[in-house]
DOVOSE-772914 format. One line per field, with one value per residue (C-alpha): residue number from 1; residue in one letter; x, y, z. Coordinates in Angstrom, 1 decimal, always signed. Layout:
<sites>
kedren (NUM,...) .
zavo (a,...) .
xx (X,...) .
yy (Y,...) .
zz (Z,...) .
</sites>
This chain:
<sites>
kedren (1,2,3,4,5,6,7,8,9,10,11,12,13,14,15,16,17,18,19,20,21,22,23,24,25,26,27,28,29,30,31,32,33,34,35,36,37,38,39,40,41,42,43,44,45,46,47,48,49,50,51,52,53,54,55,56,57,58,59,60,61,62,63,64,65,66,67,68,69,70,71,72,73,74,75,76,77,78,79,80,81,82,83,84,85,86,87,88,89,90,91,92,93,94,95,96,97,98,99,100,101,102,103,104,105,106,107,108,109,110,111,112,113,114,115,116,117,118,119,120,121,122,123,124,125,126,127,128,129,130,131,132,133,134,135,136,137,138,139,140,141,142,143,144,145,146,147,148,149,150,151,152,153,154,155,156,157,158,159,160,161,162,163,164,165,166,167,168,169,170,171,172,173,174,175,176,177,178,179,180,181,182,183,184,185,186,187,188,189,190,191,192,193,194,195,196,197,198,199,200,201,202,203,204,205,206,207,208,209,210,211,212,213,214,215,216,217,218,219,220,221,222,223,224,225,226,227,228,229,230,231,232,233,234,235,236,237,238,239,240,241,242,243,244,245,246,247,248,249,250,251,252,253,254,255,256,257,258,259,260,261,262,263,264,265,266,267,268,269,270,271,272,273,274,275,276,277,278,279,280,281,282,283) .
zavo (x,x,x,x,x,x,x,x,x,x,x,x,x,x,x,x,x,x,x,x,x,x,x,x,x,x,x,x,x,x,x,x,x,x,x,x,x,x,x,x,x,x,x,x,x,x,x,x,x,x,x,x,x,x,x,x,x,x,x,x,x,x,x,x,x,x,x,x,x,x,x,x,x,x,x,x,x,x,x,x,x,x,x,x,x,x,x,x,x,x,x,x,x,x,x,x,x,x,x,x,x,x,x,x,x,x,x,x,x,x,x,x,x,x,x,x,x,x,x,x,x,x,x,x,x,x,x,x,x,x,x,x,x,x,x,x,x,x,x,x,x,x,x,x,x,x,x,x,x,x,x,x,x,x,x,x,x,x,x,x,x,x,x,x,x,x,x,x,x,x,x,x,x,x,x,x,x,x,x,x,x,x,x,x,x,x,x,x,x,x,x,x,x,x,x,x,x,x,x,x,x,x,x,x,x,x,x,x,x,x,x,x,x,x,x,x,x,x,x,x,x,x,x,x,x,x,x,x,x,x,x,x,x,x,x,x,x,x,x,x,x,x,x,x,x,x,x,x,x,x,x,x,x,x,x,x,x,x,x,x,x,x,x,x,x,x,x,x,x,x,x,x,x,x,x,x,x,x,x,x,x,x,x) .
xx (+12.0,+9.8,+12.3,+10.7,+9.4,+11.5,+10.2,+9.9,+7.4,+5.7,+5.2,+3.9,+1.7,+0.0,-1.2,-2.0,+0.9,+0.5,+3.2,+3.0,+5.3,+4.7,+6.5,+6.5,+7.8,+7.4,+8.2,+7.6,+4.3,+4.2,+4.1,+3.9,+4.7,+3.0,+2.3,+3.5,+4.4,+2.4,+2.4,+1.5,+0.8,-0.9,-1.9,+0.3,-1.1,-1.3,-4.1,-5.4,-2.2,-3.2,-1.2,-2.3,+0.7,+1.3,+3.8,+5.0,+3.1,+1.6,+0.9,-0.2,+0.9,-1.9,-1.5,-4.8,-5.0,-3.9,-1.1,+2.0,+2.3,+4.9,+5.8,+4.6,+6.8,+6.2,+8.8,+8.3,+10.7,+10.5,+11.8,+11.7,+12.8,+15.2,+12.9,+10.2,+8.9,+7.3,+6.2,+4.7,+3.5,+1.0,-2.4,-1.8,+0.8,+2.8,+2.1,+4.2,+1.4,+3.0,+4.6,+3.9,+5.3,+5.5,+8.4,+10.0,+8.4,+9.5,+9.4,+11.7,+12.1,+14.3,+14.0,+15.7,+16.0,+17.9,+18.1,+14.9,+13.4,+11.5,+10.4,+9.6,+7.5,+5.7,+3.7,+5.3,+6.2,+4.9,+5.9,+3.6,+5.5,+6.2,+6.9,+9.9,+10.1,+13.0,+12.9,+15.3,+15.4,+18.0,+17.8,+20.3,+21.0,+22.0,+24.1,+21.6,+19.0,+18.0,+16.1,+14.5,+13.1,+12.7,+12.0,+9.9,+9.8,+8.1,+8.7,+5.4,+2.8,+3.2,-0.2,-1.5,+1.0,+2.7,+6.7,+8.9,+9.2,+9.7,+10.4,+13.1,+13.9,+16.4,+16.6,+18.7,+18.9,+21.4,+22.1,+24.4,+25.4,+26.2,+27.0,+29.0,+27.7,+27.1,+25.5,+24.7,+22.5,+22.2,+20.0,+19.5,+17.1,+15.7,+12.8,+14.1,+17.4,+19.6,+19.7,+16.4,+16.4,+20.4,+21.6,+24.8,+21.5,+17.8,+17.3,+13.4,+12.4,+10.0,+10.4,+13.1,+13.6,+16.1,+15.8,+17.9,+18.1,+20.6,+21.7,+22.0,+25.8,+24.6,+21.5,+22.2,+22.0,+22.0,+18.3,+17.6,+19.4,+17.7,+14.0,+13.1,+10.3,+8.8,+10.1,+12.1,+15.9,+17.5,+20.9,+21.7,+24.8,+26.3,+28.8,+29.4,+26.4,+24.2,+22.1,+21.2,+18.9,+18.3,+15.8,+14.0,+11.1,+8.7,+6.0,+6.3,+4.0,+6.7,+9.2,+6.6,+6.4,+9.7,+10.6,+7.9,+9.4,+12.6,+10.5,+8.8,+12.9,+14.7,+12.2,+13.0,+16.2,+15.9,+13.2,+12.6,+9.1,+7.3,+6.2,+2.7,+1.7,-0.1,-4.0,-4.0,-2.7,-5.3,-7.5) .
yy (-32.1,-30.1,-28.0,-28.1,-24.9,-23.1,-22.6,-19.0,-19.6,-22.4,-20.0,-17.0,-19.5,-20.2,-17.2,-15.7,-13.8,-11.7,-12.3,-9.5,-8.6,-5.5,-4.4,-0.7,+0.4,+4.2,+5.5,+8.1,+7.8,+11.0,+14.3,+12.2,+9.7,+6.5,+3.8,+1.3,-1.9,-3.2,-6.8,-7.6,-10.4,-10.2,-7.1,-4.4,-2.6,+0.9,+3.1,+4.8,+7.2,+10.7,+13.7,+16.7,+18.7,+17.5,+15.5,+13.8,+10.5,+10.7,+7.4,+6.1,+2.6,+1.1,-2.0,-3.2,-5.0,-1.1,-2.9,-5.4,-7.6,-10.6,-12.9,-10.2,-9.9,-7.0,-6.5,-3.4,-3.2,+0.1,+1.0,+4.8,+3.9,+6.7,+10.9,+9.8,+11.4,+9.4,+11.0,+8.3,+8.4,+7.0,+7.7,+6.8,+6.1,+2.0,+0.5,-2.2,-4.1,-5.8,-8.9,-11.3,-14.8,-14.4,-14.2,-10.0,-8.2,-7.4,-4.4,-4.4,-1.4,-1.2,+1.9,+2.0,+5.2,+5.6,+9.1,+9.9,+11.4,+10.2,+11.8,+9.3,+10.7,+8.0,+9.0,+7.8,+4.6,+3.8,+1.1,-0.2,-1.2,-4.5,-4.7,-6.4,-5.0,-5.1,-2.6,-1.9,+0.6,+0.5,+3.6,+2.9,+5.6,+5.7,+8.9,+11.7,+10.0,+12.8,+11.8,+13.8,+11.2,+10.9,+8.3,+8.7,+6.2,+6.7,+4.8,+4.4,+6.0,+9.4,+10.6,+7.7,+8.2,+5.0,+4.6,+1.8,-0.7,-3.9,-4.4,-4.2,-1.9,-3.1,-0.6,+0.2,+2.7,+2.2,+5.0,+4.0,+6.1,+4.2,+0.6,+3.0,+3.0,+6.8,+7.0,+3.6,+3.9,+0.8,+1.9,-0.9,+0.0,-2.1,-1.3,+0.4,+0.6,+3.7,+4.7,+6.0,+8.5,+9.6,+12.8,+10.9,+9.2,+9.8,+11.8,+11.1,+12.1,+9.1,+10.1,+10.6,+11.2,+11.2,+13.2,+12.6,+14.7,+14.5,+15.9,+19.0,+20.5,+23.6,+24.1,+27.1,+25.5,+28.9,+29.1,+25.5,+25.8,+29.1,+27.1,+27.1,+24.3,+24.0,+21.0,+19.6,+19.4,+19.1,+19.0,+19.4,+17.7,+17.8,+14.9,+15.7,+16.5,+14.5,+16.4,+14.6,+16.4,+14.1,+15.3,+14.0,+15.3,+13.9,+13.4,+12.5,+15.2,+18.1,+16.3,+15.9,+19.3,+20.5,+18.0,+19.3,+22.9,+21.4,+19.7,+23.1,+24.7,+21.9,+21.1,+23.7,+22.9,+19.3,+19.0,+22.1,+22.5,+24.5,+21.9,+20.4,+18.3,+15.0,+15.1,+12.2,+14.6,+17.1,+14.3) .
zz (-9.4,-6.9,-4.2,-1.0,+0.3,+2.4,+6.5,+5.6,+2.6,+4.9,+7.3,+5.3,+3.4,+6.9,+8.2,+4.4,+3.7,+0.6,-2.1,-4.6,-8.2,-10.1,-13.3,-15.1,-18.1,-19.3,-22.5,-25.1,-26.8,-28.9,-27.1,-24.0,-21.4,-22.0,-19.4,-22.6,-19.6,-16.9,-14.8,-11.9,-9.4,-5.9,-4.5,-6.3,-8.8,-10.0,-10.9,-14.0,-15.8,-15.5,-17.6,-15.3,-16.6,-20.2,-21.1,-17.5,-16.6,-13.2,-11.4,-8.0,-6.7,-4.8,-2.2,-1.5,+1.8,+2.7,+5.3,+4.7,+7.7,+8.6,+5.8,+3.3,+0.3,-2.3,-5.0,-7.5,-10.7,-12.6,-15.9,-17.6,-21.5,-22.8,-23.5,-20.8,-17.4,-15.0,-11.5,-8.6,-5.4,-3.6,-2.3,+1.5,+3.9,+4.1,+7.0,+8.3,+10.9,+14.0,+13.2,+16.3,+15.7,+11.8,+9.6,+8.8,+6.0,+2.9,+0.2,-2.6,-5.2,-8.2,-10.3,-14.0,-15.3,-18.5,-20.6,-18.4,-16.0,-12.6,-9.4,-6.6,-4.3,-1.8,+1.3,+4.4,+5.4,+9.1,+11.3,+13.8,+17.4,+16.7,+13.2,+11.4,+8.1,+5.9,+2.6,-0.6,-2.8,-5.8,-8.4,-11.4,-13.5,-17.0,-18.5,-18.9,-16.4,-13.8,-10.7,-7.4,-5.1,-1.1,+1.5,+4.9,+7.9,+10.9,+13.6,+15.8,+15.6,+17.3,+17.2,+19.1,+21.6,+20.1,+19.4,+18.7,+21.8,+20.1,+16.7,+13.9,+10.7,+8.2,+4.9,+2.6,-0.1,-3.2,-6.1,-9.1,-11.9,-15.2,-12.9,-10.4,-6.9,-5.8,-2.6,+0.1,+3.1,+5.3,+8.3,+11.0,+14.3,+16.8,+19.6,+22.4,+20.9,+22.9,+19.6,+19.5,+21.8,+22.0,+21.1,+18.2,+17.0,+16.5,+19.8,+20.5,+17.1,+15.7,+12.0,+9.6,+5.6,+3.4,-0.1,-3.0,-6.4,-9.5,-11.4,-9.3,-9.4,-10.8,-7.4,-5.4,-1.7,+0.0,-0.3,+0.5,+3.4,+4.6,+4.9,+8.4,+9.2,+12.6,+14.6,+12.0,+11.9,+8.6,+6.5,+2.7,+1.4,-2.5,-3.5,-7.1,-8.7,-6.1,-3.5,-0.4,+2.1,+5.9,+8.2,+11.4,+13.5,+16.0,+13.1,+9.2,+8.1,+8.8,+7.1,+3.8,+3.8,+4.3,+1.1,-0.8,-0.5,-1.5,-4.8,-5.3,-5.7,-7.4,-9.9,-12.5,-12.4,-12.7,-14.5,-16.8,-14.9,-12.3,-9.9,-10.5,-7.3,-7.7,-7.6,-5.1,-2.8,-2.5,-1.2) .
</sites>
């Protein structure tokens, strides 16, 4: 029997709303990291695996229409097999367009990492005023898996003189250690929400990150915590061996570099590695 499509599909299908899968799998290929899995549907892909530092795979996830607007639905499932490194980003910002009268959109993320190791490192997420977007990111950690990764929103556009008047943010982030949940964030903001611009919430600042590395009960946070970065307001936290650093500032590119600094520190003693940073990003 054929269901009947539901009013959200119906109205996504109407205005050309992209609907896009992809699936990863990394895993040991000899001395290195091997791209060994890759599906996808719609406009998610990745480009060509580069090994600019040996072993660890480097890879860039690519979204084509170079926007997600409403009714949009992108769902990326990741998987890093047991001895391999995989290290993605992305070659540009993710733009959430304004929505107007079409459905919220949608980016979903689940990252398996089992005795491995994976550094996610996306460009900025930025929110046009007017955008509904709704995002997930799940990591699931296995016993020996070790992770850095970060996330940046920006709400507006603050070089255009743009902020977030109408519009709605959903996200969540979800960390679990061997099926235990370790760390939930559940961030809901609205347009012109008080919110924004109070001093107990986001006073004024348009962009905000949150970076997350483990295992890290042995990092020496003295140092972290003595960075100073113009215009951006930071914390580091440790709940057992999980190191959580928030930050805002009027603009995401302070808040990039402040967490590459942190990268540039924690990866040799996550990783076992001096810190090479992606090609993509030198462009």
């Amino acid at each position: 029997m054929n269901a009947r499509p539901a009013p959200l599909a119906r109205e996504a299908a109407a205005h050309g709303a992209w609907q896009a899968r992809l699936t990863l799998e990394f895993a040991p290929v000899g001395a290195r990291t091997a791209l060994v899995r890759r599906r996808h549907t719609g406009p998610l892909l990745v480009q060509r695996p580069f090994h600019p530092e040996g072993a660890p795979c480097h890879v860039y996830l690519v979204h084509p229409p170079g926007g997600i607007v409403g009714g949009d639905d992108l769902a990326l499932e990741l998987t890093c097999l047991a001895g391999s490194h995989a290290v993605l980003t992305t070659p540009a910002a993710t733009r959430f367009y304004r929505a107007g009268p079409h459905p919220e959109a949608r980016l979903r993320q689940i990252l398996h990492v089992h005795d491995a190791a994976l550094e996610w490192l996306p460009q900025e997420t930025i929110l046009f005023d007017g955008a509904r977007a709704r995002t997930a990111t799940e990591v699931r950690l296995d016993a020996g898996a070790r992770f850095l990764g970060w996330e940046l929103t920006c709400l507006g556009r603050p070089s255009n003189r743009e902020s977030l008047h109408e519009g709605v943010l959903a996200a969540d982030f979800r960390l679990y250690r061997d099926g235990r949940p370790v760390l939930f964030d559940r961030l809901r903001l609205r347009g012109a929400s008080p919110a924004l611009h109070a001093h107990w919430g986001l006073a004024g600042q348009q962009a905000l990150g949150t970076l997350v590395a483990t295992p890290a009960a042995d990092v020496d946070l003295a140092p972290l915590r003595a960075i100073r970065m113009p215009d951006v307001r930071f914390a580091l936290t440790r709940v057992e061996d999980v190191l959580v650093c928030r930050a805002l500032s009027l603009q995401a590119e302070p808040l990039r570099a402040l967490f590459t600094r942190l990268w540039l520190a924690l990866r040799p003693a996550l990783f076992q590695r001096e810190a090479v940073p992606p090609r993509i990003w030198a462009t």
